[in-house]
N, CA and C of each residue as an Amber inpcrd file, in Angstrom:
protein
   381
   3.6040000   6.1920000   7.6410000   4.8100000   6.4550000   8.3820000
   5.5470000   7.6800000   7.8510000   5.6930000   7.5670000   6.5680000
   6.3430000   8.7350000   5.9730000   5.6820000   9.9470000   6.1240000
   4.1820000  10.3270000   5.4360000   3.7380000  11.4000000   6.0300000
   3.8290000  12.5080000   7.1120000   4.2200000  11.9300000   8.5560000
   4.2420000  12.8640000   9.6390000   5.2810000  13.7240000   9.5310000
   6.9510000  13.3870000   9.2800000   7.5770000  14.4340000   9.1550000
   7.1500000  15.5480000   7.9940000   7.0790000  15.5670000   7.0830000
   6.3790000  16.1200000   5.9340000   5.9640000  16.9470000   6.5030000
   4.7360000  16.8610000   7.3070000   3.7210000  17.7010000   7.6700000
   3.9340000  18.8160000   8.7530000   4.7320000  18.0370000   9.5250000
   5.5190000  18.8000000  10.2450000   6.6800000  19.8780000   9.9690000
   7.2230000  19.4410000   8.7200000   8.0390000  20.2390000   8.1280000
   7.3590000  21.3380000   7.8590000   6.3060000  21.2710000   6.9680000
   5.3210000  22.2040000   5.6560000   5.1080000  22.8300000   7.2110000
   3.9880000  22.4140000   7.9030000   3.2480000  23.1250000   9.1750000
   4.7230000  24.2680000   9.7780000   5.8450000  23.8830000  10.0010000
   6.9050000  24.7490000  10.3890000   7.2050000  25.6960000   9.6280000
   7.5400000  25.2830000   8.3820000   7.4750000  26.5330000   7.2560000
   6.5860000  27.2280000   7.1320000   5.6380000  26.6000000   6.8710000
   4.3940000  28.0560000   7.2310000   3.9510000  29.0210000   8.2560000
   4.4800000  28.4140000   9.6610000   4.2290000  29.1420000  10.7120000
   5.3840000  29.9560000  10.6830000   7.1040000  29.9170000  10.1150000
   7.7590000  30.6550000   9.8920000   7.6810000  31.9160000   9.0010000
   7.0110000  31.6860000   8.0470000   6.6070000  32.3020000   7.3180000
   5.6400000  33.6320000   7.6330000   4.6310000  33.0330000   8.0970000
   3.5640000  33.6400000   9.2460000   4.5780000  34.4950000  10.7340000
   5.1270000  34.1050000  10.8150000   6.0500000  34.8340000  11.8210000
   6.6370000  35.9650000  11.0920000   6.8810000  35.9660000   9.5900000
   7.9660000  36.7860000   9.0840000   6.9510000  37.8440000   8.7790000
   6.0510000  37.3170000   8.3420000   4.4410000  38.3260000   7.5590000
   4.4540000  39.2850000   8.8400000   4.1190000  38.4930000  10.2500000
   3.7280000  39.6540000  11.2550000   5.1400000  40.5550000  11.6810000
   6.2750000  40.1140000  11.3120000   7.0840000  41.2940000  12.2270000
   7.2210000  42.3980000  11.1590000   7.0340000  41.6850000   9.7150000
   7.1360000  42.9030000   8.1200000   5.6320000  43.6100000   8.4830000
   4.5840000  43.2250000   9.3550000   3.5170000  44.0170000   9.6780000
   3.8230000  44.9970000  11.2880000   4.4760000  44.7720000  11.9230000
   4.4630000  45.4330000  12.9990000   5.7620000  46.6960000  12.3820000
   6.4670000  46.4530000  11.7400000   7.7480000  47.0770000  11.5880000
   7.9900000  48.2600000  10.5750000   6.7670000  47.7840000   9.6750000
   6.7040000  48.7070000   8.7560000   6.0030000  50.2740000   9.4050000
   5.0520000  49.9380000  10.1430000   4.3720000  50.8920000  10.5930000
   5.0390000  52.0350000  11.6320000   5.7230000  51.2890000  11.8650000
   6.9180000  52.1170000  12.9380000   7.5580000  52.9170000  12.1740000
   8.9130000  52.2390000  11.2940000   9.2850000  53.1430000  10.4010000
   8.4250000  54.0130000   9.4550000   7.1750000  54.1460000   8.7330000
   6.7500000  54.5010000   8.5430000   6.4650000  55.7510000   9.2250000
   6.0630000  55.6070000  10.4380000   5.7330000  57.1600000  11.6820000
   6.9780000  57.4830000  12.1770000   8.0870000  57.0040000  11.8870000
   9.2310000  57.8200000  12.3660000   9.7230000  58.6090000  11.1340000
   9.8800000  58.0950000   9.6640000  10.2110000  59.3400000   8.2620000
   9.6720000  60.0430000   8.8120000   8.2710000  59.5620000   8.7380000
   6.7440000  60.8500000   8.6700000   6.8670000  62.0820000   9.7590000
   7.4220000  61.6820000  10.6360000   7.5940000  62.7600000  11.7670000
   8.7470000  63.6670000  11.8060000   9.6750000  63.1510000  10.8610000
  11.2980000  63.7180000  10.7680000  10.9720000  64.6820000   9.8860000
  10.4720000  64.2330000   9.0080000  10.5870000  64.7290000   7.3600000
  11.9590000  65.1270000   6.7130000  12.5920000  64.4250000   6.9070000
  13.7660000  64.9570000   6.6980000  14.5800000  64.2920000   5.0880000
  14.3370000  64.9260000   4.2240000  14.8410000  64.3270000   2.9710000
  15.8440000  63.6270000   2.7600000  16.7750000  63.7730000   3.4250000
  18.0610000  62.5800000   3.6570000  17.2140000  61.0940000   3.4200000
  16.4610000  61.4160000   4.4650000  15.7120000  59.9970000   5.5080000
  14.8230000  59.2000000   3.7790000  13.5660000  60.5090000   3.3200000
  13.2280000  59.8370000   2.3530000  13.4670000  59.2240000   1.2250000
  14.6220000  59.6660000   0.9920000  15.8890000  59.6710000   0.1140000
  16.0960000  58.3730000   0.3250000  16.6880000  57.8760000   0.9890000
  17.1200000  56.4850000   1.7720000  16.2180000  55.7400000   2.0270000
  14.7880000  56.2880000   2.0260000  13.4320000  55.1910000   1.7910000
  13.6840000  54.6610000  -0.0310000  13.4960000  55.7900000  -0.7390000
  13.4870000  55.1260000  -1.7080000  14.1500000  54.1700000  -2.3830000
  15.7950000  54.7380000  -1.8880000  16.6480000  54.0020000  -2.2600000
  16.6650000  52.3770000  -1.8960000  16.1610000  52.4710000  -0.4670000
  16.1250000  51.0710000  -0.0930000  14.8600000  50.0430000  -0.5020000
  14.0500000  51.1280000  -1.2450000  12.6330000  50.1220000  -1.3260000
  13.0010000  49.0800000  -2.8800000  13.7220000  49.7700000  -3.5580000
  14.4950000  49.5710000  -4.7130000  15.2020000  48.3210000  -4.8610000
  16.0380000  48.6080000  -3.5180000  16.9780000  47.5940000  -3.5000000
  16.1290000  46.6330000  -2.6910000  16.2000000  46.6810000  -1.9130000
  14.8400000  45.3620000  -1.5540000  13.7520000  44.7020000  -2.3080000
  13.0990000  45.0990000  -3.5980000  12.6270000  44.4290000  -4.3940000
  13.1600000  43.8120000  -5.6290000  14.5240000  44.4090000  -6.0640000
  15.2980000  43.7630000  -6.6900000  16.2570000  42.1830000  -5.9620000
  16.3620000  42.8900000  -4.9260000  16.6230000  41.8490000  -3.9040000
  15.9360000  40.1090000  -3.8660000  14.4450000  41.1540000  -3.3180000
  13.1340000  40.1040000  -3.3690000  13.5970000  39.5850000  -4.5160000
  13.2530000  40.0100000  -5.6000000  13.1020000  39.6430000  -7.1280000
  14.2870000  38.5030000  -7.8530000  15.0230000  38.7840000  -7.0560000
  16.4000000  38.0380000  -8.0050000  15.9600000  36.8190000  -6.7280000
  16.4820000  36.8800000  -5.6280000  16.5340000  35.6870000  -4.4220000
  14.9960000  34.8140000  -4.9410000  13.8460000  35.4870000  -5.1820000
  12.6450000  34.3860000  -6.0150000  12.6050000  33.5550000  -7.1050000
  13.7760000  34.0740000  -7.9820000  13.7820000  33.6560000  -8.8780000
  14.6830000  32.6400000  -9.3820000  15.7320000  32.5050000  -8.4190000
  16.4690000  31.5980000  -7.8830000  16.3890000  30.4640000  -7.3630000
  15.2920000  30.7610000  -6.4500000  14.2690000  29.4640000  -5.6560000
  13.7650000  29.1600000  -6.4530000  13.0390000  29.9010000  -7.6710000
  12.2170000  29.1320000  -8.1160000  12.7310000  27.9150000  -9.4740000
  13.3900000  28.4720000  -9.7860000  14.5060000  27.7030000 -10.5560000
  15.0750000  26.4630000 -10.1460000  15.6800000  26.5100000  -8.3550000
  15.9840000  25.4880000  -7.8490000  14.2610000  24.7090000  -7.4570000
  13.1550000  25.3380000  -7.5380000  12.1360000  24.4840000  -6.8820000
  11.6620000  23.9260000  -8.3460000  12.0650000  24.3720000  -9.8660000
  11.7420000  23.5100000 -11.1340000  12.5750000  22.3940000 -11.4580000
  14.0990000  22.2790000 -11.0270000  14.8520000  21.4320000 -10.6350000
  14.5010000  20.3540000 -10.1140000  13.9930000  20.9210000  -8.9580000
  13.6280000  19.4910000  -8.2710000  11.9980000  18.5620000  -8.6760000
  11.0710000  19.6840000  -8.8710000  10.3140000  19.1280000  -9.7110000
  10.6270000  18.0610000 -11.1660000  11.8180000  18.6940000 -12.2400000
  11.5350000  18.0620000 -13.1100000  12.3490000  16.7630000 -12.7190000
  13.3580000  16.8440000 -11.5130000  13.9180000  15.2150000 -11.1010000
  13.2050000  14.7630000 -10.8650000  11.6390000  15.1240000  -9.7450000
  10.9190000  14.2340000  -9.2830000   9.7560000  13.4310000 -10.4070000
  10.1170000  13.9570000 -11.5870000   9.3710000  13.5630000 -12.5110000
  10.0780000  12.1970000 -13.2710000  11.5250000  12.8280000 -13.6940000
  12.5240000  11.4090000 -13.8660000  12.3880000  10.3100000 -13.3660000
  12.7750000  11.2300000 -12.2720000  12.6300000   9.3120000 -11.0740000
  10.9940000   8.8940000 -10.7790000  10.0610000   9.3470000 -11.3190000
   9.0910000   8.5590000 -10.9890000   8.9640000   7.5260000 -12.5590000
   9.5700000   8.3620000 -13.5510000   9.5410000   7.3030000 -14.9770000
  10.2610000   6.2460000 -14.7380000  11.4490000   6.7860000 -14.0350000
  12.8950000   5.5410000 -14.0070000  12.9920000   4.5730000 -13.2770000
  12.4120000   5.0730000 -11.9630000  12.4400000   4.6320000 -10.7630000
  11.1410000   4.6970000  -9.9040000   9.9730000   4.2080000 -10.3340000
   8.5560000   4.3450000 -10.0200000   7.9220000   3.4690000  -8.8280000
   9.0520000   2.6350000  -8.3530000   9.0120000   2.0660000  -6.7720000
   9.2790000   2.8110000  -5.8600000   9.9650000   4.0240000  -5.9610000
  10.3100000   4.6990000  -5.3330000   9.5080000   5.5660000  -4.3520000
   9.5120000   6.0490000  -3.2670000   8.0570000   6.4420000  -2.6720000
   8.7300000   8.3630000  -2.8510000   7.2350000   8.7520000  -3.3120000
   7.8240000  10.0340000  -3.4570000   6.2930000  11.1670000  -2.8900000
   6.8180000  12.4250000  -2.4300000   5.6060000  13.3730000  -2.2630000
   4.7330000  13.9260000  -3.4180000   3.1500000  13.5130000  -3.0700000
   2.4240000  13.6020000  -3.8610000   3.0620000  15.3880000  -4.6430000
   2.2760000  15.4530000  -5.9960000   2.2100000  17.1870000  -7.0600000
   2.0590000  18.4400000  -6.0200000   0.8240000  17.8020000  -5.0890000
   0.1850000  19.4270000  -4.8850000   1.0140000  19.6040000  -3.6880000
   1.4660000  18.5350000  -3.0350000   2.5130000  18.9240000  -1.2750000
   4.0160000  19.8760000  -2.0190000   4.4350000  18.9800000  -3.1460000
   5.6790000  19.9400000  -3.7470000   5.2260000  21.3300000  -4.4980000
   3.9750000  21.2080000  -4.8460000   3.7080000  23.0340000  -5.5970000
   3.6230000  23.4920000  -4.3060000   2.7280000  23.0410000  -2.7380000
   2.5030000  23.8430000  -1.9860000   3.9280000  24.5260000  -1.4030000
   5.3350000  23.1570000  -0.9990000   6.5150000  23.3800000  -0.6290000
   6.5750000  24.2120000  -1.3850000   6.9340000  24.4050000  -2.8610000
   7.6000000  25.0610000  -3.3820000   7.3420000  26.3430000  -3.2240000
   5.9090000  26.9180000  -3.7330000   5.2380000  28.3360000  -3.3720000
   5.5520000  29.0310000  -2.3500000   5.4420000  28.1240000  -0.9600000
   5.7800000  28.5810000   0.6510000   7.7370000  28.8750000   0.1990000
   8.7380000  27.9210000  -0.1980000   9.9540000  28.0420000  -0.5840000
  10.0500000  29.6700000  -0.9020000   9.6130000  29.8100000  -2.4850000
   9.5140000  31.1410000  -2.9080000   8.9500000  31.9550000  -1.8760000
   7.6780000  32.2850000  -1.5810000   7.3810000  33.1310000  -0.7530000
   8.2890000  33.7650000   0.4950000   8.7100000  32.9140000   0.6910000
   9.9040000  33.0340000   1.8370000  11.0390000  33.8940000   1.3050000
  11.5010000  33.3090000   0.3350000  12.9810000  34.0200000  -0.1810000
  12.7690000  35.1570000  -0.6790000  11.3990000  35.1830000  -0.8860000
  11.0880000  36.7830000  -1.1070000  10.7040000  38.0020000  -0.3300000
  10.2330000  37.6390000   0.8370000   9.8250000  38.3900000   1.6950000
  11.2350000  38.4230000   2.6720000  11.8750000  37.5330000   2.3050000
  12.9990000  37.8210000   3.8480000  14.0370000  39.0010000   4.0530000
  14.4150000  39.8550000   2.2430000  15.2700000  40.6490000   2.3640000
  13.8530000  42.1470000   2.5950000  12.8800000  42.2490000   2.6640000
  12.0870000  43.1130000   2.5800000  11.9390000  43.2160000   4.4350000
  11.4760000  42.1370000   4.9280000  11.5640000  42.2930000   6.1040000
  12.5200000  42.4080000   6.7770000  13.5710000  41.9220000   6.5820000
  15.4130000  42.0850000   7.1000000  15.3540000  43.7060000   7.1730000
  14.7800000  44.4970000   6.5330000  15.0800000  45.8560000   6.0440000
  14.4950000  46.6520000   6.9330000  12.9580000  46.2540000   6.7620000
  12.0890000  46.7590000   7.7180000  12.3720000  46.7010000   8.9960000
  12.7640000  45.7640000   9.5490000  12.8140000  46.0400000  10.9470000
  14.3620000  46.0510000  11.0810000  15.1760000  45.8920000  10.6210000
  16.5340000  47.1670000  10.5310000  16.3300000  48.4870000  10.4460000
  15.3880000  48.7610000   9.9300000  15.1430000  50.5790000  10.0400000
  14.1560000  51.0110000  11.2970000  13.6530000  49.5490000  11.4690000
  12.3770000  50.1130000  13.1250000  13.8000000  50.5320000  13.7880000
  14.6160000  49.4700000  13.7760000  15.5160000  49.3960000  15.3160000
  16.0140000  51.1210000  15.2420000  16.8000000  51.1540000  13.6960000
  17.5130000  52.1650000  13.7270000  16.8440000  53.4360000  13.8820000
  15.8250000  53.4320000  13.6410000  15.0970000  54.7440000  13.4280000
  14.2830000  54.6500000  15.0650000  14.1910000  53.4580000  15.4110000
  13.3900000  53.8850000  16.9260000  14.4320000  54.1460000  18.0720000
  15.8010000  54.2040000  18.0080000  16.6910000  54.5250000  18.6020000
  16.5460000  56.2380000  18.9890000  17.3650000  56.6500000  19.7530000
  17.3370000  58.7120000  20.0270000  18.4250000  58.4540000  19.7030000
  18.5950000  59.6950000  19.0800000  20.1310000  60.1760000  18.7620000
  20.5270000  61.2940000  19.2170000  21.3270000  61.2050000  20.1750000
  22.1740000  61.5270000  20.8760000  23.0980000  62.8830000  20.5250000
  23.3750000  64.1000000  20.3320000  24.3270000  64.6240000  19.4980000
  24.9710000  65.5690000  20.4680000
């Protein structure tokens, strides 16, 4: 009985996830051929700057999750000593949650970025 939501959960997170992978794949490539065509040092300037801040970004928001995903691991370890009637999700479903958790919080400010710069950069500007 318990199982189905679970699965359904994990199966949602991962297909979210998978959703985020393909638009950080369609988006990059765009911005990518719009610098490339400008060349305009302002522009690369503002690549670098942002690739920077987006992996520090990534980097801190992962490490956060992952902290909160050792948390909950080492409770689920408590309560299985303390409280071992308790029905709980098997090791490898919480490493898998957890991994998919992280993965997520890391890729989301990288892709937030990326396709903030498709939009902005696939816009005409007007002058």
């Amino acid at each position: 009985m318990e199982e189905r939501p679970l699965v359904t959960r994990r199966s949602r997170k991962s297909k979210s996830l998978a959703l985020q992978a393909v638009k950080l794949g369609v988006a990059v490539p765009q911005v990518m051929a719009h610098r490339l065509a400008r060349m305009d040092r302002k522009e690369f300037h503002l690549m670098g700057a942002e690739k920077i801040a987006a992996f520090n970004e990534a980097w801190t928001a992962m490490a956060v999750q992952a902290f909160a995903e050792n948390q909950k691991m080492a409770l689920s370890v408590m309560q299985s000593l303390w409280l071992p009637w308790l029905p709980r999700k098997s090791t490898s479903r919480q490493l898998n949650d957890a991994a998919l958790g992280i993965l997520g919080k890391g890729m989301a400010p990288v892709r937030r970025r990326a396709v903030a710069n498709a939009k902005r950069l696939g816009r005409i500007k007007r002058r």
